[in-house]
C-alpha positions in Angstrom: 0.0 0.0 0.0 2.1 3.0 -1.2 -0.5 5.8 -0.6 -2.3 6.3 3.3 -4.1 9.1 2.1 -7.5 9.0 3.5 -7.2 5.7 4.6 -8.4 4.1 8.0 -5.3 3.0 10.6 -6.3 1.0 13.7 -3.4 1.0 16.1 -3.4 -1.1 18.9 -1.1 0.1 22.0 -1.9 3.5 20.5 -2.1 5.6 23.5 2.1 5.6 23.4 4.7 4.8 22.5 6.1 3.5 19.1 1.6 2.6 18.7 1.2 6.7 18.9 4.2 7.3 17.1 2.7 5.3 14.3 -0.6 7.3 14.8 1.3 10.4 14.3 3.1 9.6 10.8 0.0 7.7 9.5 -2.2 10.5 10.4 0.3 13.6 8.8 0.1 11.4 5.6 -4.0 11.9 5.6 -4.8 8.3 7.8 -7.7 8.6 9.7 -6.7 6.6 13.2 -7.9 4.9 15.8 -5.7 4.2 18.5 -6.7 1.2 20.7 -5.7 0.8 24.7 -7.3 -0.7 27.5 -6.3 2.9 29.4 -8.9 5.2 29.0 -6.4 8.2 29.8 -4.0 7.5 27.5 -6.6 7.1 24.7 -7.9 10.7 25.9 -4.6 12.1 25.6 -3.1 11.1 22.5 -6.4 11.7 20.5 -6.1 15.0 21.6 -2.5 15.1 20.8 -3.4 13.8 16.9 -7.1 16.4 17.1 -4.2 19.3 17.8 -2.3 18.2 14.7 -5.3 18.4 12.5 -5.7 14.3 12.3 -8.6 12.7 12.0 -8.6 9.9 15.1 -10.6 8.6 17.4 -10.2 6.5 20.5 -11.2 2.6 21.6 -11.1 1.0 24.9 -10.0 -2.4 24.1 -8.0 -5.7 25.8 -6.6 -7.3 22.8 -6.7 -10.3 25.1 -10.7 -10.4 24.8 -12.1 -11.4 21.1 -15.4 -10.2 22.0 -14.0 -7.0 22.4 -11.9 -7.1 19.0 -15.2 -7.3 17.3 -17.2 -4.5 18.7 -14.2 -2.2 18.2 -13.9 -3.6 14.7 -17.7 -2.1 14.2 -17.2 1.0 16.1 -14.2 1.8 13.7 -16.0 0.8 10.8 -19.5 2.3 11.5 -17.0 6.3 12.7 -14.5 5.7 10.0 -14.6 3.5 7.2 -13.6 0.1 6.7 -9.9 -0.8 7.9 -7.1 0.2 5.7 -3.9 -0.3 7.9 -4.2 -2.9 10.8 -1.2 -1.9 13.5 -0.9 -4.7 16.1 1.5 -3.6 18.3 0.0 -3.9 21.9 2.0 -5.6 24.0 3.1 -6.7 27.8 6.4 -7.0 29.5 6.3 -9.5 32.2 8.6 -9.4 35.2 12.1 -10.9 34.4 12.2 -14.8 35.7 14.0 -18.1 34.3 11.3 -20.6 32.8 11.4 -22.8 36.4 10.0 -20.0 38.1 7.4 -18.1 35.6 3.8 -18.6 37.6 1.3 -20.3 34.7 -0.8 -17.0 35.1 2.0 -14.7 34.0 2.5 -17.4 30.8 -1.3 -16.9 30.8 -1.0 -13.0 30.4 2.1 -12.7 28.2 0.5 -15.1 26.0 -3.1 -13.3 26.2 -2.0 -10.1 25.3 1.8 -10.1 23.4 0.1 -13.4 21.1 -3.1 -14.2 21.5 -4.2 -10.2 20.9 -2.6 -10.5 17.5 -4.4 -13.8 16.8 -7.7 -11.8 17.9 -7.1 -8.7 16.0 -6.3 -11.2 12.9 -9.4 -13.2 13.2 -11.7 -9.7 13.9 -10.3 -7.9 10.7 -8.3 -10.2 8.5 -11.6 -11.8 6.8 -13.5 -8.5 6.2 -10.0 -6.6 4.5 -9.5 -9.7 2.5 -13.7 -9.2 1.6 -13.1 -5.7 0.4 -10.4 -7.1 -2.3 -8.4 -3.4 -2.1 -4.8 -2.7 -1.5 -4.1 -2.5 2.5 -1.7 -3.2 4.9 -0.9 -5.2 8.1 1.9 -5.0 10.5 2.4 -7.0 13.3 5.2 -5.7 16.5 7.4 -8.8 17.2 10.7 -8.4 19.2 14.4 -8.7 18.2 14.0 -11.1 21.3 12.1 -13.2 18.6 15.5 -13.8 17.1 17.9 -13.9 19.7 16.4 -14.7 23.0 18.1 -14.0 26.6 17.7 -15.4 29.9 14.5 -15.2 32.5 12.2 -14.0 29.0 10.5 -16.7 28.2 7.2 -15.6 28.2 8.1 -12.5 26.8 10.1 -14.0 24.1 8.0 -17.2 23.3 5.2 -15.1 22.6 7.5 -12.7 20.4 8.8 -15.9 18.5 5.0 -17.0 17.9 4.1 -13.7 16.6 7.2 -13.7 14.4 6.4 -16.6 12.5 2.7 -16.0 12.8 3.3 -13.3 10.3 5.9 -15.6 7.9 2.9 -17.8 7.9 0.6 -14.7 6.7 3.2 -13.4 4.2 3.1 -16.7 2.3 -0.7 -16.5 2.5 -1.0 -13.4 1.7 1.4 -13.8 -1.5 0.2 -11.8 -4.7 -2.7 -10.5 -3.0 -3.7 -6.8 -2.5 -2.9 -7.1 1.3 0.6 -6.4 2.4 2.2 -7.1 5.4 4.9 -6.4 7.8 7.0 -7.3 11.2 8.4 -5.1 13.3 11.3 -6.6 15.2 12.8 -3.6 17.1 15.6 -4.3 20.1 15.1 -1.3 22.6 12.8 1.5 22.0 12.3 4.5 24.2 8.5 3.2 25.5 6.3 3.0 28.5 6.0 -0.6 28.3 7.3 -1.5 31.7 5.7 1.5 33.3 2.1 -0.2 31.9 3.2 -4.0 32.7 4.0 -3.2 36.5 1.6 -3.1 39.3 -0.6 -5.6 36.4 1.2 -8.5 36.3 -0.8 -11.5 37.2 1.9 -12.7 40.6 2.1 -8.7 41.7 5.8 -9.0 41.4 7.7 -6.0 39.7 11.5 -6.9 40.5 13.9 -7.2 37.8 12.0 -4.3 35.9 14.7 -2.0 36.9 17.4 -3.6 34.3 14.9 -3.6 31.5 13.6 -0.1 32.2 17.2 1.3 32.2 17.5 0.0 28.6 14.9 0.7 27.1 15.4 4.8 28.4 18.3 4.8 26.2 16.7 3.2 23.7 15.3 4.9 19.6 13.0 7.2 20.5 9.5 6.2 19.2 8.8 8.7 16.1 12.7 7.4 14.4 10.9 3.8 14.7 7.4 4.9 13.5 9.3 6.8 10.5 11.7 3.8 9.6 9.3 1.2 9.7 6.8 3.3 7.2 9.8 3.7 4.8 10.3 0.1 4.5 6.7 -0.4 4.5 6.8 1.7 1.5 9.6 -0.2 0.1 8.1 -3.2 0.0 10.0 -4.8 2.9 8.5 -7.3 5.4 11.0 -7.5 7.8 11.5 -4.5 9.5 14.4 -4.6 11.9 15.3 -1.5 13.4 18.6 -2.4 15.8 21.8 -3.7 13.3 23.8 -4.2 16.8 22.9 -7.5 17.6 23.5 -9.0 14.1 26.5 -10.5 15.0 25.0 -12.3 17.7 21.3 -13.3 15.5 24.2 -14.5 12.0 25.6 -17.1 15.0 22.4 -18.5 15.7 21.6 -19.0 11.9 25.3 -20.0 11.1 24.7 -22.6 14.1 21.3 -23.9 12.2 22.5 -24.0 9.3 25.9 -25.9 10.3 23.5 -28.5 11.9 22.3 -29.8 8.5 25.4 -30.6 6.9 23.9 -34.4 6.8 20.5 -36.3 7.0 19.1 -38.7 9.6 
């Protein structure tokens, strides 16, 4: 989809972060937007934000986790702005650092609910109805570098990343000479309140470890380089969208490593 003029964007996670920073470059290039969160403030404040800048947007309440929601904020879009253009699934959870022996089943639960299972919803709410319409639009999906080169006490963090990952590898191959594109965005640290909005609503109440991860991430892209990279490459045709070259070394190793292991058959 080269041209997002008067086109209808429904970001999820758009209340912040790299979700609002997508609002804001969709929106200057004439999308109409809808940013999604389950925080009513937020969702006040950054329509307000896009209103000021002379966008068109509106705001849902919605917990990607729940797929009756998906669908009424699929019709509330639809029946305020149009049918939906550009599909941003980018919501997402940290959960508190822990190795895989100690992750509680509810915090798998959550991770999983939100950081997969919302981009499973969101597919199965709009998916069927853009691919009805027959006309040229775009999805893209917000994995994790984590996807490709995983680190310690992340498991549910990164297991749902990887599923998302190739969740949209499956959808490209799909989705293959069609009139609906679509993206990943695999970005290593980015500038966001991600940790601020995970802690206090983690399922076990326990918000140690954050402190590492929060550090990082405030030195991390701010969110409007990553909302303007990843719309150049989606403009470019790319599907991959990696923002973060620094960890290639480390991501070639673990390919190099697979592909070493099939120098013979079984």
């Amino acid at each position: 989809m080269r041209s997002i003029t008067s086109k209808n964007a429904l970001i999820t996670g758009g209340g912040s972060g790299i979700g609002l920073a997508l609002a804001k470059v969709l929106g200057r290039e004439g999308a109409r937007i809808a940013v999604a969160s389950t925080n009513r403030v937020k969702i006040d404040r950054a329509v307000a934000e896009l209103t000021r800048s002379r966008i068109e947007a509106i705001g849902i309440e919605l917990d990607v986790a729940d797929p009756a929601q998906w669908r009424e904020a699929v019709d509330t879009v639809e029946r305020r702005l149009g049918p939906i253009d550009f599909l941003g699934l980018n919501a997402g959870v940290a959960p508190p650092p822990a190795t895989v022996a100690e992750t509680a089943l509810s915090v798998w639960q959550w991770s999983l609910g939100v950081n997969l299972w919302g981009v499973i919803h969101g597919l199965h709410a709009c998916l069927p109805r853009m691919l009805a319409r027959g006309v040229p639009a775009h999805v893209l999906i917000t994995s994790s570098i984590a996807a490709l080169n995983p680190k310690p006490t992340m498991g549910a963090y990164v297991v749902a990343k990887a599923g998302v990952l190739q969740l949209a590898e499956v959808l490209r191959a799909e989705l293959d000479g069609g009139p609906i594109g679509i993206s990943v965005l695999t970005p290593a640290a980015v500038h966001t309140d991600i940790v601020a909005s995970s802690k206090g609503h983690t399922p076990v109440g326990n918000d140690s470890g954050y402190a590492a991860i929060d550090a990082a991430l405030s030195q991390g892209l701010d969110p409007s380089v990553v909302a303007e990279y990843t719309l150049a490459r989606i403009r470019d045709g790319h599907f991959y969208i990696l923002t973060h070259n620094e960890q290639r070394p480390e991501i070639s190793h673990r390919f190099a490593e697979i592909i070493a292991s099939m120098q013979s058959s079984a």
